[in-house]
C-alpha positions in Angstrom: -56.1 5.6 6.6 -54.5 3.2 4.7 -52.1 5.8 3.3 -51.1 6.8 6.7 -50.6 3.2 7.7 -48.1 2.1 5.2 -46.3 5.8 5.7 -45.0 4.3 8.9 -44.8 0.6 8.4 -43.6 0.5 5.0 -41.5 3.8 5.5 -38.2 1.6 5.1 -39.5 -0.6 2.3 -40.4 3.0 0.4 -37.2 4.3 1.0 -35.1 1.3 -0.4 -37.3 1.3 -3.4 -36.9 5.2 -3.8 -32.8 4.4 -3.7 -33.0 1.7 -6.4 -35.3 3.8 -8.4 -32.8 6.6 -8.8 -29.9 4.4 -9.1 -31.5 2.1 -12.4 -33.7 5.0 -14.3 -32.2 6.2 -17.4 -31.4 10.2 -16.6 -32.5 11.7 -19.9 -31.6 15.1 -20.7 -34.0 18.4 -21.1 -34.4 18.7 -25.1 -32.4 20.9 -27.3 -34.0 23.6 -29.0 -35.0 27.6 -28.3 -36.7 28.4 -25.4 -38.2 31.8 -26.6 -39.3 32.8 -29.2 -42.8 34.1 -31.4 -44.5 31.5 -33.4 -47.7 31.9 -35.6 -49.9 34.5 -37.0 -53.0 36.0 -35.6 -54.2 38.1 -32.3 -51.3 38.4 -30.1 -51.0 36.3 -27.2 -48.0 35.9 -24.9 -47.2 32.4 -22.8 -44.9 31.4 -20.4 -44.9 27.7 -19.6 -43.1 26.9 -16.3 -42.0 23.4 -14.2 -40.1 21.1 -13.7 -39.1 18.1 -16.3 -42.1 17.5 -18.2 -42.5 21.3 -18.6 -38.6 21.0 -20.0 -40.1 18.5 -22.3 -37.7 15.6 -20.8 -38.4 12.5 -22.2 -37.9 14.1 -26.5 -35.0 15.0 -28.1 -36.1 18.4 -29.4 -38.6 21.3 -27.9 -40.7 21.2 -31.0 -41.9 17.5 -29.7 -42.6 18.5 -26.3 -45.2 20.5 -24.5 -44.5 24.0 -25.6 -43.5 22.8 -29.1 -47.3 21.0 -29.1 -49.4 24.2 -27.8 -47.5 26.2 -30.0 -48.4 24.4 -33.1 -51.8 24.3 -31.9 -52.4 28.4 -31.2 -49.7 29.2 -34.0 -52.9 29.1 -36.7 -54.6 31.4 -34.6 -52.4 33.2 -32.3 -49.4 35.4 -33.6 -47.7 33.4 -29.7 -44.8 35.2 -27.8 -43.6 32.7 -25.5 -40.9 31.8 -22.9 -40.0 28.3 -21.5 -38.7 28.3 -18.0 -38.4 24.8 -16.0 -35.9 22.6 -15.0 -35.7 18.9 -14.3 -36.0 18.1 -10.7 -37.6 21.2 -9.7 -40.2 21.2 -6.9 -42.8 23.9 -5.9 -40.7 26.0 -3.8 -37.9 26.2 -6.2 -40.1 27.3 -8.6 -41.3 30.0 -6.6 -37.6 31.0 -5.6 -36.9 31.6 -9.4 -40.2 33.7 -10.1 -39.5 36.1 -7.5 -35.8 36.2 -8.2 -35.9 36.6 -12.1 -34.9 39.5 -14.0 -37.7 40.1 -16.6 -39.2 43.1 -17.9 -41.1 41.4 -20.0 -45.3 40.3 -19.8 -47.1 37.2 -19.8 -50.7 37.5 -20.4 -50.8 33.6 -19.9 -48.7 31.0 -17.7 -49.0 27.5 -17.7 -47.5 25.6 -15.2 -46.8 21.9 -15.0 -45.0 21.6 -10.9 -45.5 18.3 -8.3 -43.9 15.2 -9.1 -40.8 16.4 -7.2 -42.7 17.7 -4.3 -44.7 14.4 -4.5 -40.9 12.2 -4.1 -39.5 15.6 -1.8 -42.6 14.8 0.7 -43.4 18.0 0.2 -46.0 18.6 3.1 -50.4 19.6 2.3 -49.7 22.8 3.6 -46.7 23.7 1.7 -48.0 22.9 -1.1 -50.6 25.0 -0.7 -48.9 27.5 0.3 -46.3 27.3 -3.0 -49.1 27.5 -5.4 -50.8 30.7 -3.7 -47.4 32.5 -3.7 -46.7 31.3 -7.2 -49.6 33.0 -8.3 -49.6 36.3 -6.4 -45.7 36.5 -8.0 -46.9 35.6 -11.8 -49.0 38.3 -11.1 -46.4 40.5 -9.7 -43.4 39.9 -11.6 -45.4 39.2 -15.2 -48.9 40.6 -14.6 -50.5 37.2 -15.1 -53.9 37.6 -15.8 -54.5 33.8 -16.3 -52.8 31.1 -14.7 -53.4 27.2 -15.8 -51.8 25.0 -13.3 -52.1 21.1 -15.4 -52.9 18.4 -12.9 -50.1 15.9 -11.8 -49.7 12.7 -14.2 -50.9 8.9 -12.4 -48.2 8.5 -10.5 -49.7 5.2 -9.6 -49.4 4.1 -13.2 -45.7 5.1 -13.8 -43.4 1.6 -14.9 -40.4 3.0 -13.5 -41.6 2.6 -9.8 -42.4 -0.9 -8.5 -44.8 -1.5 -5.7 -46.0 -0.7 -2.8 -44.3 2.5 -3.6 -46.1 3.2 -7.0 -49.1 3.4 -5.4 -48.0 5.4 -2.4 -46.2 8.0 -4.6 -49.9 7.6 -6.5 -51.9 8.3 -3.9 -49.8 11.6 -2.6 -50.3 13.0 -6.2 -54.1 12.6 -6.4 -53.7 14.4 -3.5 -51.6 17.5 -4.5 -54.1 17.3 -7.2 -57.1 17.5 -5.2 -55.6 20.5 -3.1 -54.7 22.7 -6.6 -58.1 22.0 -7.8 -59.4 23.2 -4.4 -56.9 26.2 -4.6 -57.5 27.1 -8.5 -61.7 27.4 -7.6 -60.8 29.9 -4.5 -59.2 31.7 -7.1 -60.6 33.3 -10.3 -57.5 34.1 -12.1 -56.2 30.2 -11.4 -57.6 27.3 -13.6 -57.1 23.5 -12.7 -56.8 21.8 -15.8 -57.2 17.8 -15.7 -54.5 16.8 -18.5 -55.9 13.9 -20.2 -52.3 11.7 -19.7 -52.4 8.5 -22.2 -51.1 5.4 -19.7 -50.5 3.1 -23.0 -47.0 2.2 -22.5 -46.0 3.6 -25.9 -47.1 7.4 -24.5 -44.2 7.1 -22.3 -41.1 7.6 -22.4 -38.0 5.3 -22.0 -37.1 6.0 -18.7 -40.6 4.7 -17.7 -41.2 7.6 -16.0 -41.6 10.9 -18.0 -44.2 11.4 -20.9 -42.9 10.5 -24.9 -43.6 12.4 -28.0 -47.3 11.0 -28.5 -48.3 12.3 -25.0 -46.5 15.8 -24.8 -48.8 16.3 -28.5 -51.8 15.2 -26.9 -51.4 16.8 -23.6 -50.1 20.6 -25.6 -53.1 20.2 -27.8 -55.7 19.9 -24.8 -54.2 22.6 -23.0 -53.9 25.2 -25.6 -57.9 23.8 -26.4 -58.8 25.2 -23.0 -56.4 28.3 -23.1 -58.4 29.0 -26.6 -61.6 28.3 -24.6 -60.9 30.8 -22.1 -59.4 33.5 -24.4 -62.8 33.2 -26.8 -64.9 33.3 -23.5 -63.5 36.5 -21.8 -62.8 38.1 -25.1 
């Protein structure tokens, strides 16, 4: 109720934040590095890791500090890993979608992560598009890569991020718990989906300097979890 309240009585106050938001934050770049590739020794295992930003691993200077670079040195003992990054900063979940169906790729993914929301979180982004997005993502990761497991990690605290100030921290805050609440509700109608609660640090030093994406420290500790569960589930259905 409360939400809904300050939607329509603080909708100006949000919007003038939003503006000054965007015009002070640092834009940092996606980092350099490959974005393909086969890393480690072991069984087999091919990943795809999809997005927007944080997926890009904006917020380092070079791939091997951000997420993929984390999960990969993480399986790499293991895992003999042939993996493909595809995100882009400012993506929401519809674009995302777009570029699944429209990509030309012959080639499988046994395993897709998938970090998606913050933009459709700031885009307004409506419940039931949301949904929507993250059915049809999946039924295309099947299609298009023949997904067989599909880890969609949760949206970071919003509510927590220094770039915003208040009210409209904890506005955007609230609409993220939210999109998280419908993908978890999503991932358990689904048996090939997995909602995976990413344990995000909030100590100001796991952040990067734009106040708003994660810094080298939290892309390692969010990879590791994440290729902790993927290892979880591989040992599980193997």
């Amino acid at each position: 109720m409360l939400y809904h309240l300050a939607s329509v009585f603080l909708a100006l106050l949000f919007i003038i934040q939003g503006k000054y938001v965007r015009r002070v934050t640092p834009k940092l770049p996606e980092p350099a590095g490959r974005r393909e590739g086969t890393y480690g020794s072991g069984t087999p295992l091919s990943l795809l890791i999809i997005g927007d930003s944080a997926a890009a691993g904006v917020g380092v200077e070079l791939q091997r500090y951000a997420l993929v670079g984390s999960m990969l040195n993480t399986l790499g003992p293991h895992y003999q890993v042939a993996w493909k990054l595809m995100a882009k900063t400012g993506d929401t979940s519809a674009e995302l979608l777009e570029k699944i169906q429209h990509v030309e790729s012959t080639q499988a993914f046994e395993t897709v992560v998938i970090s998606i929301g913050v933009n459709d979180v700031t885009g307004l982004t409506s419940s039931r598009k949301w949904s929507s997005n993250l059915a049809f993502i999946s039924q295309a990761l099947q299609d298009k890569f023949g997904a067989k497991r599909v880890l969609f990690s949760s949206l970071p605290p919003m509510h927590l991020f220094p770039a915003l100030p208040q009210p409209l921290r904890w506005w955007l805050g609230v609409r993220a718990k939210h999109l998280n609440d419908l993908a978890e509700q999503f991932c358990q109608t689904n048996p090939q989906c997995h909602f995976v609660s990413a344990p995000f640090p909030t100590d100001r030093r796991f952040i990067a300097d734009d106040g708003f994406h994660p810094g080298a420290l939290a892309y390692q500790l969010w990879g590791e979890y994440l290729a902790r569960i993927l290892q979880e589930q591989l040992i599980k259905h193997a």
